[in-house]
TORLUMKOL-786921 format. One record per residue (C-alpha): residue number from 1; residue in one letter; y, x, z. Coordinates in steps of 0.1 Angstrom, whole numbers, plus 5000, padded with zeros to 4 digits. Last residue first. Example, Ala and Ser with C-alpha at 12.3 -4.5 7.8 and 13.67 -1.06 7.14 Angstrom:
BEGIN
- 2 | S | 4989 | 5137 | 5071
- 1 | A | 4955 | 5123 | 5078
REM end
This chain:
BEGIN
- 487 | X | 7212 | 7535 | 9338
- 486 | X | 7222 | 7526 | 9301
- 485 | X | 7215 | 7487 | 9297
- 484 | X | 7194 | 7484 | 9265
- 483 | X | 7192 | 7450 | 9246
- 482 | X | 7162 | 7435 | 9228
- 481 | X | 7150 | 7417 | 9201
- 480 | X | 7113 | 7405 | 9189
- 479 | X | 7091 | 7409 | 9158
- 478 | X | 7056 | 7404 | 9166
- 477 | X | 7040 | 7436 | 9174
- 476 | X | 7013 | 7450 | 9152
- 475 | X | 6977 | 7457 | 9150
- 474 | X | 6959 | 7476 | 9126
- 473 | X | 6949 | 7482 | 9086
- 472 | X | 6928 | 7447 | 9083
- 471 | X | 6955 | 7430 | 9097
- 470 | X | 6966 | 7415 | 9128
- 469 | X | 6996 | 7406 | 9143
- 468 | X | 6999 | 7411 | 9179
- 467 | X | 6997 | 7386 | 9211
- 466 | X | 7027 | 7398 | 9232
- 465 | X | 7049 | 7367 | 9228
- 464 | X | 7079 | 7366 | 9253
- 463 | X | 7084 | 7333 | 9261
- 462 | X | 7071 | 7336 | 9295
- 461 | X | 7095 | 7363 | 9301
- 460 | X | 7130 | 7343 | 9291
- 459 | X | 7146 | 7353 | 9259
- 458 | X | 7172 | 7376 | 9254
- 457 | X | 7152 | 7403 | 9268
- 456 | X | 7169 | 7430 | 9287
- 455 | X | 7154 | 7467 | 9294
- 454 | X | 7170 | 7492 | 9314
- 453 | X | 7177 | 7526 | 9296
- 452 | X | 7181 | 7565 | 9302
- 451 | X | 7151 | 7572 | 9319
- 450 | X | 7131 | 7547 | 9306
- 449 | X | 7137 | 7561 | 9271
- 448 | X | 7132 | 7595 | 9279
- 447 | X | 7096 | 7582 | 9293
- 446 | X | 7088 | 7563 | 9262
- 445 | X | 7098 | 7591 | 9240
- 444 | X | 7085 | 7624 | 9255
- 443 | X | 7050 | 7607 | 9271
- 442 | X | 7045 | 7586 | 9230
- 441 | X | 7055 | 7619 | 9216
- 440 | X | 7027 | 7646 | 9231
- 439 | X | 7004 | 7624 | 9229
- 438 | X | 7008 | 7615 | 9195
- 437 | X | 7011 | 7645 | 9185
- 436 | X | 6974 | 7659 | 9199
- 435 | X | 6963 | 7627 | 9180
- 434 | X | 6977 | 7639 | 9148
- 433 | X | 6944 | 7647 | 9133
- 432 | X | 6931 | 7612 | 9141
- 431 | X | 6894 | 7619 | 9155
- 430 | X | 6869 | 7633 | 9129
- 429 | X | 6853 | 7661 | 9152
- 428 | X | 6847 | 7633 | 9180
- 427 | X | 6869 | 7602 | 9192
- 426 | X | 6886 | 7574 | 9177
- 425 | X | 6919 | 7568 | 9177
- 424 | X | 6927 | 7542 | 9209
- 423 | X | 6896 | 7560 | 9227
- 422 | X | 6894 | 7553 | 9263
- 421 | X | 6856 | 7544 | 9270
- 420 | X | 6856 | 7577 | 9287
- 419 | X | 6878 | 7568 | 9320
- 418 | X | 6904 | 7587 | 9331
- 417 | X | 6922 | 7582 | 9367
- 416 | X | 6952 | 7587 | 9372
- 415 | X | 6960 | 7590 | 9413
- 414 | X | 6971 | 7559 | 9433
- 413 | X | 6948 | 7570 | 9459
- 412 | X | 6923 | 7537 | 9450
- 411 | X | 6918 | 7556 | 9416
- 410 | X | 6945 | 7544 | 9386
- 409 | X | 6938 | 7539 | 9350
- 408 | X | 6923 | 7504 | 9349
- 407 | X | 6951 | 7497 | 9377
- 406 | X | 6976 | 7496 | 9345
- 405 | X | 6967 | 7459 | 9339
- 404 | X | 6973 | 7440 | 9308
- 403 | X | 6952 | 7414 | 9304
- 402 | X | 6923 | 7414 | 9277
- 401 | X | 6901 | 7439 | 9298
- 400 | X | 6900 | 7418 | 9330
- 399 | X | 6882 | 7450 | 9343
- 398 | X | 6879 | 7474 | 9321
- 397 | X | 6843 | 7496 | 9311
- 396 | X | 6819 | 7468 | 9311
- 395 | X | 6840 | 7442 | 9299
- 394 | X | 6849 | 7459 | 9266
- 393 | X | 6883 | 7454 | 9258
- 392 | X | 6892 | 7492 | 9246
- 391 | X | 6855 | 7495 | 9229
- 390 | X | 6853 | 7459 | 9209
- 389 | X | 6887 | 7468 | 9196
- 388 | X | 6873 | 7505 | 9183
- 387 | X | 6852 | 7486 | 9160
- 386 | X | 6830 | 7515 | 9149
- 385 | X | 6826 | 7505 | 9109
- 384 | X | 6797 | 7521 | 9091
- 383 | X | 6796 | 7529 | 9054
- 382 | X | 6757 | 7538 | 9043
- 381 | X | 6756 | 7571 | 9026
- 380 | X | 6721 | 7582 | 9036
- 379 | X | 6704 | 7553 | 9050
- 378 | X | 6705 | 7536 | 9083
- 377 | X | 6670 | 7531 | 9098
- 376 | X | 6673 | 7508 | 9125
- 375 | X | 6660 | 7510 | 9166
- 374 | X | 6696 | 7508 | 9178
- 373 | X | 6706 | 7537 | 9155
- 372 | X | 6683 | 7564 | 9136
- 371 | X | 6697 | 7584 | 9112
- 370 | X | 6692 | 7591 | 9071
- 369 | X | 6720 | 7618 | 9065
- 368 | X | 6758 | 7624 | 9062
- 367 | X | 6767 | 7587 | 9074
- 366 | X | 6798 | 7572 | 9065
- 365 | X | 6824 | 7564 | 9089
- 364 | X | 6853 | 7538 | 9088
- 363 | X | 6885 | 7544 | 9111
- 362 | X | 6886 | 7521 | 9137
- 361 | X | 6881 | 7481 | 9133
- 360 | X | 6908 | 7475 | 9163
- 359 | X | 6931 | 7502 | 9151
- 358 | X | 6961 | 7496 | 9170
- 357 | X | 6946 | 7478 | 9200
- 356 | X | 6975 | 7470 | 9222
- 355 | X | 6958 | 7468 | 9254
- 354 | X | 6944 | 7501 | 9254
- 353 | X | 6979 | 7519 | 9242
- 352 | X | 6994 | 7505 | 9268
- 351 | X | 6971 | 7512 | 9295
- 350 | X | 6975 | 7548 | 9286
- 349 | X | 7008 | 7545 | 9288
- 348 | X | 7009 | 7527 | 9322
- 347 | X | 6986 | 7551 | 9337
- 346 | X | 7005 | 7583 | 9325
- 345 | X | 7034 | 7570 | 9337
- 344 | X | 7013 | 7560 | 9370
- 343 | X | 7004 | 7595 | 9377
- 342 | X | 7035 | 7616 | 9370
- 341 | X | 7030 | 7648 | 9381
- 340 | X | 7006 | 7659 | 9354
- 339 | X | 7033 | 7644 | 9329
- 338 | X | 7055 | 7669 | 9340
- 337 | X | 7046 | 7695 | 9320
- 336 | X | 7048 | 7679 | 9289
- 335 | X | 7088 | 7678 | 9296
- 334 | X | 7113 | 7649 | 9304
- 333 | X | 7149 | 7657 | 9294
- 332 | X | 7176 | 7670 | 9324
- 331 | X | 7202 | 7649 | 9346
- 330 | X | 7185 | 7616 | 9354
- 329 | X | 7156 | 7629 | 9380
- 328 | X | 7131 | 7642 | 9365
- 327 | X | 7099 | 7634 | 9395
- 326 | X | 7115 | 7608 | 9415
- 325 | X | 7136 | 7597 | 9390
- 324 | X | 7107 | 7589 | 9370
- 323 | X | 7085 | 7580 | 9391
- 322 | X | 7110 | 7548 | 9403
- 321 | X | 7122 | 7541 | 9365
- 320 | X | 7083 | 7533 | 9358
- 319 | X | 7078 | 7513 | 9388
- 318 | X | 7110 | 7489 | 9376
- 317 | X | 7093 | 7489 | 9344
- 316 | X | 7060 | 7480 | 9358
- 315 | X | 7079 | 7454 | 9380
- 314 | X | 7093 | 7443 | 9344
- 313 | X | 7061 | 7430 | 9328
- 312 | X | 7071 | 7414 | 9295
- 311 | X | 7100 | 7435 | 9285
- 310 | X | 7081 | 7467 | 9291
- 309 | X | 7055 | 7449 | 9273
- 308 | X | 7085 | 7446 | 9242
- 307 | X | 7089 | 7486 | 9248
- 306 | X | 7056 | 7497 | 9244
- 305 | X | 7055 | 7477 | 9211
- 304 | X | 7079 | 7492 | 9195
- 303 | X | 7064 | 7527 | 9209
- 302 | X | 7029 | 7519 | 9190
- 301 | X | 7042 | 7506 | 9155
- 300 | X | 7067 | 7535 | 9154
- 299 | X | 7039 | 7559 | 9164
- 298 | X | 7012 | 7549 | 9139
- 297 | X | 7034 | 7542 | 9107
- 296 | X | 7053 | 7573 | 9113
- 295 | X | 7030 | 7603 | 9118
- 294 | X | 6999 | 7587 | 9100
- 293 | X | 7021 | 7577 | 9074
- 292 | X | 7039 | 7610 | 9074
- 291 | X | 7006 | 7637 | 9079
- 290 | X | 6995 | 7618 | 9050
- 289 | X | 7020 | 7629 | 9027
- 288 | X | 7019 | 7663 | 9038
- 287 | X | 6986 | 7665 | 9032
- 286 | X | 6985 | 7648 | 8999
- 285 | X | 7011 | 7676 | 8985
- 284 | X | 6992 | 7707 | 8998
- 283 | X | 6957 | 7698 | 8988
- 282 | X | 6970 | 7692 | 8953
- 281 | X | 6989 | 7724 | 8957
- 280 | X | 6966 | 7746 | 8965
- 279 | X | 6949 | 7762 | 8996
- 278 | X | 6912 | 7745 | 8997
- 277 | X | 6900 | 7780 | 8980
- 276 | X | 6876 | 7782 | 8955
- 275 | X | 6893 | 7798 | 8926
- 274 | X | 6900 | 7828 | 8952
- 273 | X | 6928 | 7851 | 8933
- 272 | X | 6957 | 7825 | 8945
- 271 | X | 6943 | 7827 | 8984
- 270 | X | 6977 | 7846 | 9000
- 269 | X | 6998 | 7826 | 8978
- 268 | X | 6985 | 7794 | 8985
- 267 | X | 6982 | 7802 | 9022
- 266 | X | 7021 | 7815 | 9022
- 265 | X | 7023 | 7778 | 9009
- 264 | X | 7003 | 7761 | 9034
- 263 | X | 7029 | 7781 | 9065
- 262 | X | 7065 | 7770 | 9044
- 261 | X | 7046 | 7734 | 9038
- 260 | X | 7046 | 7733 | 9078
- 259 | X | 7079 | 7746 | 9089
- 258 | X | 7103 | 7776 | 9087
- 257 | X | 7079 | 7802 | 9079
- 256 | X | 7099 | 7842 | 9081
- 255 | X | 7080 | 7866 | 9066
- 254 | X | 7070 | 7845 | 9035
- 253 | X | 7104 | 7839 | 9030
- 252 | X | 7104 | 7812 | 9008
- 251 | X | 7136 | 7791 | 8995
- 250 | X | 7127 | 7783 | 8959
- 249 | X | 7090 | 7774 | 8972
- 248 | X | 7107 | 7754 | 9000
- 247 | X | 7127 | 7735 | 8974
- 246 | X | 7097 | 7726 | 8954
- 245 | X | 7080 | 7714 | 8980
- 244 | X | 7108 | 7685 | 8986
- 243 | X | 7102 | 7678 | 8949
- 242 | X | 7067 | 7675 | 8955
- 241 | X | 7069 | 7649 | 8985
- 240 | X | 7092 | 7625 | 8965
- 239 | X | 7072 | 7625 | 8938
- 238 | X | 7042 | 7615 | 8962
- 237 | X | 7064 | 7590 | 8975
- 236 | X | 7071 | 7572 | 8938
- 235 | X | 7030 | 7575 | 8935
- 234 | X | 7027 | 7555 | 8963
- 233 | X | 7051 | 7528 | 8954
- 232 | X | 7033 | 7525 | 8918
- 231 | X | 7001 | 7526 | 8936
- 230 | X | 7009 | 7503 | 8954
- 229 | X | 7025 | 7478 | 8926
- 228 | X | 6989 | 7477 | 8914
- 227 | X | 6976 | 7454 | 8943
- 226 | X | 6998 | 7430 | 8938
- 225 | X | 6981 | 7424 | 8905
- 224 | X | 6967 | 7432 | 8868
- 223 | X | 6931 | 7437 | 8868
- 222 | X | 6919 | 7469 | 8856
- 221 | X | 6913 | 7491 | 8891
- 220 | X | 6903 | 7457 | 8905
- 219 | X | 6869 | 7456 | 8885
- 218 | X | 6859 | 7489 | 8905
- 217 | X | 6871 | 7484 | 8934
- 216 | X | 6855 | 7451 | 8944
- 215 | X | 6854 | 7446 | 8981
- 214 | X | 6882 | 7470 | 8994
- 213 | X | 6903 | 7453 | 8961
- 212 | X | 6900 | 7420 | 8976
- 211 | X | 6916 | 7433 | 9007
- 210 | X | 6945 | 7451 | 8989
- 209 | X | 6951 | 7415 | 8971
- 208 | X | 6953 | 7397 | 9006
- 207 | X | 6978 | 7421 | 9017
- 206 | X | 6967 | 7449 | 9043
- 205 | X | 6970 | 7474 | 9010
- 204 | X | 7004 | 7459 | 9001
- 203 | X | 7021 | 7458 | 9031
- 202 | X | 7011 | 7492 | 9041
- 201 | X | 7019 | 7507 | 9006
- 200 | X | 7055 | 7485 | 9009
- 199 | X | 7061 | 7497 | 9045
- 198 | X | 7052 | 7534 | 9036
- 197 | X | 7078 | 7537 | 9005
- 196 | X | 7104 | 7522 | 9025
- 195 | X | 7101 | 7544 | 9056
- 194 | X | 7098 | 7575 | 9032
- 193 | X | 7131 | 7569 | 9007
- 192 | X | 7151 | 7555 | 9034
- 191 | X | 7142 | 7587 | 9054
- 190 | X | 7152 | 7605 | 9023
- 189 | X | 7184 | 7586 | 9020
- 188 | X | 7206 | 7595 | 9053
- 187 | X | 7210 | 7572 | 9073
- 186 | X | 7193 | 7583 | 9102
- 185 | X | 7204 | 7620 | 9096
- 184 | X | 7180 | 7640 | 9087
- 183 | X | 7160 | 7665 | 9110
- 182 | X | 7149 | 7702 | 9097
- 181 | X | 7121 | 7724 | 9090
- 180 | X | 7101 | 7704 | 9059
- 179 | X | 7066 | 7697 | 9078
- 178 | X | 7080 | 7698 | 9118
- 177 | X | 7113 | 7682 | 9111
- 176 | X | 7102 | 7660 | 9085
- 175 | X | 7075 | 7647 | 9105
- 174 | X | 7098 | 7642 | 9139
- 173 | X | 7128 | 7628 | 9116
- 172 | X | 7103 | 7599 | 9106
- 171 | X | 7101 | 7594 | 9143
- 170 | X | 7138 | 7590 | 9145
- 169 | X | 7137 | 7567 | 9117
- 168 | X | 7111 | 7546 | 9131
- 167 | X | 7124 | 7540 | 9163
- 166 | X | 7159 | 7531 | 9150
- 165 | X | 7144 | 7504 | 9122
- 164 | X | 7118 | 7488 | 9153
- 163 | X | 7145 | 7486 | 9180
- 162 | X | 7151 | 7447 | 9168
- 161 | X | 7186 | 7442 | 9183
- 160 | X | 7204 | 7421 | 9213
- 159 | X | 7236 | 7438 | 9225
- 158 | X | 7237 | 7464 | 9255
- 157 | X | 7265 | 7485 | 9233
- 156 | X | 7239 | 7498 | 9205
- 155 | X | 7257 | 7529 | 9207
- 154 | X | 7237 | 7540 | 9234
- 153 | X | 7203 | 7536 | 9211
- 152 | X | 7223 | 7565 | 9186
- 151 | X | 7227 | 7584 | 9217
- 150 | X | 7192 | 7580 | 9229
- 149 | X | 7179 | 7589 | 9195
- 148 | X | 7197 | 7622 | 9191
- 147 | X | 7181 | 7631 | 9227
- 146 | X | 7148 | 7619 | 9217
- 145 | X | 7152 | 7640 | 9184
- 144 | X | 7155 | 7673 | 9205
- 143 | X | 7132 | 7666 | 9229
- 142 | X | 7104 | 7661 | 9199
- 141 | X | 7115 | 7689 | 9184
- 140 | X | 7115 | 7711 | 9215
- 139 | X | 7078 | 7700 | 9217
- 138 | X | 7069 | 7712 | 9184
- 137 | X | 7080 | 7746 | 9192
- 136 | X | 7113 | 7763 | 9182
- 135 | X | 7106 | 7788 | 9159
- 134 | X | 7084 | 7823 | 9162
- 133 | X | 7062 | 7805 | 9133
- 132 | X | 7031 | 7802 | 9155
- 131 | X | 7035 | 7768 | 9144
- 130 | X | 7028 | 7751 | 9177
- 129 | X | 7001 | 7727 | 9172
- 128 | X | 7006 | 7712 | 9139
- 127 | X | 6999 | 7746 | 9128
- 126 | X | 6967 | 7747 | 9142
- 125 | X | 6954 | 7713 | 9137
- 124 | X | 6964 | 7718 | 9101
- 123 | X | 6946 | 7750 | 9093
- 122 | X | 6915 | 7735 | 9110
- 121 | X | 6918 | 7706 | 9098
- 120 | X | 6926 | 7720 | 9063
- 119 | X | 6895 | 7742 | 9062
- 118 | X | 6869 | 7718 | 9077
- 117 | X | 6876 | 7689 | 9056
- 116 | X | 6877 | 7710 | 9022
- 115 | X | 6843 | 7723 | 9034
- 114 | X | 6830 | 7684 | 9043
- 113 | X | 6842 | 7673 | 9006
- 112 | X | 6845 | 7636 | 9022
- 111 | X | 6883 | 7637 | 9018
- 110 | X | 6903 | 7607 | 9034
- 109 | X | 6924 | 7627 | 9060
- 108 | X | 6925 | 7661 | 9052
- 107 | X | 6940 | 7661 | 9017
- 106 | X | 6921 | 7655 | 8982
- 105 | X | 6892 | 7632 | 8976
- 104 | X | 6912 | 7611 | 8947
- 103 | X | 6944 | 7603 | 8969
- 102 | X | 6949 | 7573 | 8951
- 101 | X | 6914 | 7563 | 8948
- 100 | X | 6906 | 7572 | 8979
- 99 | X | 6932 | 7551 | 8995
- 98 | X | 6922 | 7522 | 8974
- 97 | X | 6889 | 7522 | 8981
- 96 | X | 6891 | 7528 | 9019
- 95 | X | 6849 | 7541 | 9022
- 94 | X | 6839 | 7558 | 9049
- 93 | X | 6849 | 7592 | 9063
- 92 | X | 6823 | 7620 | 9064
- 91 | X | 6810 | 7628 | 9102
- 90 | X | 6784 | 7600 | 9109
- 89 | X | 6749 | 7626 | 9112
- 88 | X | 6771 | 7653 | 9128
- 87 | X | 6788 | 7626 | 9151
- 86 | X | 6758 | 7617 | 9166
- 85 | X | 6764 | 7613 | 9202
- 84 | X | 6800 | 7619 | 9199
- 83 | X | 6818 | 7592 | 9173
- 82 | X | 6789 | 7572 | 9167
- 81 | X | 6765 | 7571 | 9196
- 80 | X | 6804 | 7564 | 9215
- 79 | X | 6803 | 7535 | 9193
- 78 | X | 6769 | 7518 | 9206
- 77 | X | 6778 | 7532 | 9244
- 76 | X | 6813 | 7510 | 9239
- 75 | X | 6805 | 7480 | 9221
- 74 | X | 6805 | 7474 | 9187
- 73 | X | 6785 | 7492 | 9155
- 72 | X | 6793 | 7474 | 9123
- 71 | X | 6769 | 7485 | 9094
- 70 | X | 6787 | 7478 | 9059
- 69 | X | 6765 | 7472 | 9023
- 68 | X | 6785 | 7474 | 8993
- 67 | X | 6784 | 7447 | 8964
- 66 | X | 6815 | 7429 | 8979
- 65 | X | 6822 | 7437 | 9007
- 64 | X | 6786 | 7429 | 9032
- 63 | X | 6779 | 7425 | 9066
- 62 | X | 6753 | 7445 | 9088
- 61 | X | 6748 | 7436 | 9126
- 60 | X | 6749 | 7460 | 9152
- 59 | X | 6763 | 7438 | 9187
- 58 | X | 6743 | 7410 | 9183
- 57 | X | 6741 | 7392 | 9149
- 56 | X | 6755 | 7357 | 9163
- 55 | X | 6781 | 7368 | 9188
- 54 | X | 6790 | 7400 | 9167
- 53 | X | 6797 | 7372 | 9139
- 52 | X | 6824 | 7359 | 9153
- 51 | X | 6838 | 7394 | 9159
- 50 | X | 6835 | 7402 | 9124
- 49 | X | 6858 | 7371 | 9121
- 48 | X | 6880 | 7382 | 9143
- 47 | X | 6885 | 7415 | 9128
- 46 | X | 6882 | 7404 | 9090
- 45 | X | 6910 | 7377 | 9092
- 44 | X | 6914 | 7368 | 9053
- 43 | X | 6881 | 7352 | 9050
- 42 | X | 6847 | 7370 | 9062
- 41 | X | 6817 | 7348 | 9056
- 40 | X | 6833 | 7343 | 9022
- 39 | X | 6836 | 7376 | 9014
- 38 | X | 6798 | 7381 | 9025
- 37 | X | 6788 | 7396 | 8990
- 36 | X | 6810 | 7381 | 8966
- 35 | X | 6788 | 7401 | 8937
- 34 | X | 6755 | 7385 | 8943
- 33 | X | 6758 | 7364 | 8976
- 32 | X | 6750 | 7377 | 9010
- 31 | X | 6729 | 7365 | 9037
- 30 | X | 6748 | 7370 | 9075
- 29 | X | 6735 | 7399 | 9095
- 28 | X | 6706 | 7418 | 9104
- 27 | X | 6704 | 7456 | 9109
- 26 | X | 6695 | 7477 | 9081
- 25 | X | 6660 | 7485 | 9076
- 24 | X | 6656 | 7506 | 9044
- 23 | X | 6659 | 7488 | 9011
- 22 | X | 6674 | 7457 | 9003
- 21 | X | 6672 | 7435 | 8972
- 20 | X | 6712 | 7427 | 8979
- 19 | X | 6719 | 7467 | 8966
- 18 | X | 6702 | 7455 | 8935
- 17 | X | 6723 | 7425 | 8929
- 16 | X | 6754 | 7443 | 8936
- 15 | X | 6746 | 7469 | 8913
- 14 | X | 6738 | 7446 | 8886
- 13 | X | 6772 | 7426 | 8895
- 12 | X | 6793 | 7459 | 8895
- 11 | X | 6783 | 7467 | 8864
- 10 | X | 6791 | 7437 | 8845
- 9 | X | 6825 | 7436 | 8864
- 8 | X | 6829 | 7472 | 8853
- 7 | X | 6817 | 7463 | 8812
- 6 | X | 6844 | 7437 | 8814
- 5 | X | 6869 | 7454 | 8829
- 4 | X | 6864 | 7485 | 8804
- 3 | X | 6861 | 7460 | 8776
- 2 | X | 6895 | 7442 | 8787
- 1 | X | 6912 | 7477 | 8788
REM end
């Protein structure tokens, strides 16, 4: 073990070294040291300090992590030549070290095996859709658990919690509804098993020791550390995830899918005399597992901290309740289709989900071949971060773009308004593959929610803090309590 570290670290450090020589004509940014590369430039809060450095480097500027050579594109017409403008030449997915190695280029979200990519998207985006199962669709699941949620939130009895638990354990249900075919209840321990298992990975990887380890993966692999306990907690998950399989293999009807591993393993079966095909179990199990944290993490982070700005800025609550019952009334559930009737709901979400940021660095890209950008050469296999932050508060696109201001989505008619620079996940073929989910539950939730509920704060408005936390992985709310008066 200490050999193997040794002969890593040794390894590492020559690489490093020659990837510092140069080569190709990378944009400028700040010198690197052999090995440490601009760590120290960097410090624990990457996103502001990349920021920092946008004001010095201009708005493509190259840092380095460790031995490993990043291009940060900001600014929304730079990023959009990322995601949409190019996107053939940036569509493999950059380096997470210690997602990859966990997940060792299997799944849809982290693989860079472009025909694997293709097939499971394409299989996933479908069935994530609709089904096509004959069952109920994946809207009716959403209704379904908002209802479950509102009366488990009505038993709150208007005193002060922390809605984050209850809003991730009915989102939680959403996933295991649409991958395993049915709801838990919210105590029941296989949500325990999932929510606990993604806060500690999370934790972990945004931790100071899962940062070190994005810089120098190879000598971390063998170093004993935080950073070891998640793949301890990940692997528990992924156990979890295959002995759930196991029971919808015992239970198949391949006449008759239920859910989402139900529809993957007909494909296994279907494909089992093709060695080639993307339809097998490894690809089965680290899909479904990150179909969860991308189902759970995201949309739990992103209604909790809908409802504290609902806190903050009550006249947009109070405008909020007005549409609502104007359009729904209080006496059935919202549907999808009347989100095209409801012009400043949509505002206001989308507004929400611009001012909080989630993924301010994006999701890293890697390009496929030599390309052109800004008048540099980027090479073949270069990692590129799109800072998605620099997009949603860019001055040129939103006025006043770090308040919070639902106008940005509204024409002078009061009618919603899109504008392109909008892109909370990305953009392009690679976009998050739940994004068409995510719409579909942050409208069903937040507007069910409104409809049934007033919002109290227990502390007054100016105290509210709305500034999030963040990490390397996204941007969080503060913790904060709340009470909800039923309407």
């Amino acid at each position: 073990m200490l050999l193997g570290s040794a002969y890593t670290f040794i390894t590492e450090m020559l690489l490093g070294l020659k990837s510092l020589q140069g080569g190709g004509d990378l944009p400028p940014g700040p010198t690197p040291l052999p090995l440490l590369g601009n760590t120290l430039d960097i410090g624990g809060d990457i996103v502001n300090s990349l920021l920092k450095l946008r004001e010095k480097y201009g708005d493509v500027f190259t840092v380095y992590l460790g031995s490993r050579p990043v291009v940060v594109v900001t600014g929304y017409k730079n990023v959009k030549e990322i995601y949409l403008d190019k996107s053939e030449d940036f569509l493999q997915r950059g380096a997470m070290p210690i997602w990859h190695d966990f997940y060792e280029n299997y799944g849809v979200v982290f693989t860079n095996n472009m025909e694997r990519w293709r097939e499971l998207r394409r299989f996933s985006i479908s069935t994530l859709r609709d089904f096509g199962l004959g069952k109920s669709s994946t809207e009716e699941r959403i209704q379904e658990e908002t209802l479950y949620l509102v009366e488990k939130l009505r038993k709150s009895k208007e005193s002060f919690f922390d809605p984050r638990q209850t809003l991730s354990r009915a989102l939680c249900n959403i996933i295991f509804s649409i991958m395993f075919g049915n709801r838990r209840e919210y105590e029941d321990k296989d949500i325990a098993t999932v929510l606990t298992g993604i806060y500690e990975s999370f934790l972990i990887a945004s931790s100071p020791w899962g940062q070190i380890y994005e810089m120098l993966p190879g000598v971390m692999k063998f170093i004993p550390g935080k950073h070891q306990e998640f793949f301890k907690s990940m692997n528990k998950l992924h156990q979890f995830v295959r002995e759930k399989v196991k029971i919808n293999e015992m239970t198949l009807d391949p006449n008759n899918p239920r859910d989402y591993v139900d529809a993957f393993l007909i494909k296994i079966e279907k494909d089992k005399m093709n060695p080639s095909s993307e339809f097998n179990m490894k690809n089965l199990l680290a899909s479904t597992l990150q179909v969860f944290f991308a189902g759970v993490e995201t949309m739990s982070t992103t209604i909790t901290y809908f409802l504290l700005l609902l806190l903050k800025y009550p006249d947009v609550l109070e405008k909020l309740h007005k549409e609502i019952d104007q359009v729904i009334g209080r006496n059935r559930s919202p549907t999808l289709q009347d989100r095209n009737l409801m012009p400043y709901t949509e505002a206001v979400i989308h507004e929400m989900q611009r001012f909080i940021d989630l993924l301010p660095l994006g999701v890293p890209r890697k390009t496929v071949n030599e390309v052109k950008l800004k008048g540099y050469t980027l090479p073949k296999g270069i990692d590129v971060f799109p800072m998605l932050t620099t997009v949603l508060k860019d001055p040129t696109c939103f006025k006043n773009p770090k308040e919070f201001n639902p106008e940005n989505f509204l024409n002078k008619k009061g009618e919603f308004q899109k504008n392109d620079a909008f892109m909370p996940l990305g953009a392009g073929k690679r976009i998050c593959l739940g994004e068409a989910l995510v719409r579909m539950e942050v409208f069903l939730f937040l507007v069910t929610i409104v409809q049934n509920f007033d919002l109290k704060s227990p502390v007054p408005l100016e105290e509210l803090d709305i500034t999030p936390i963040v990490s390397g992985l996204g941007s969080f709310p503060k913790p904060y309590k709340m009470a909800l008066i039923p309407r």
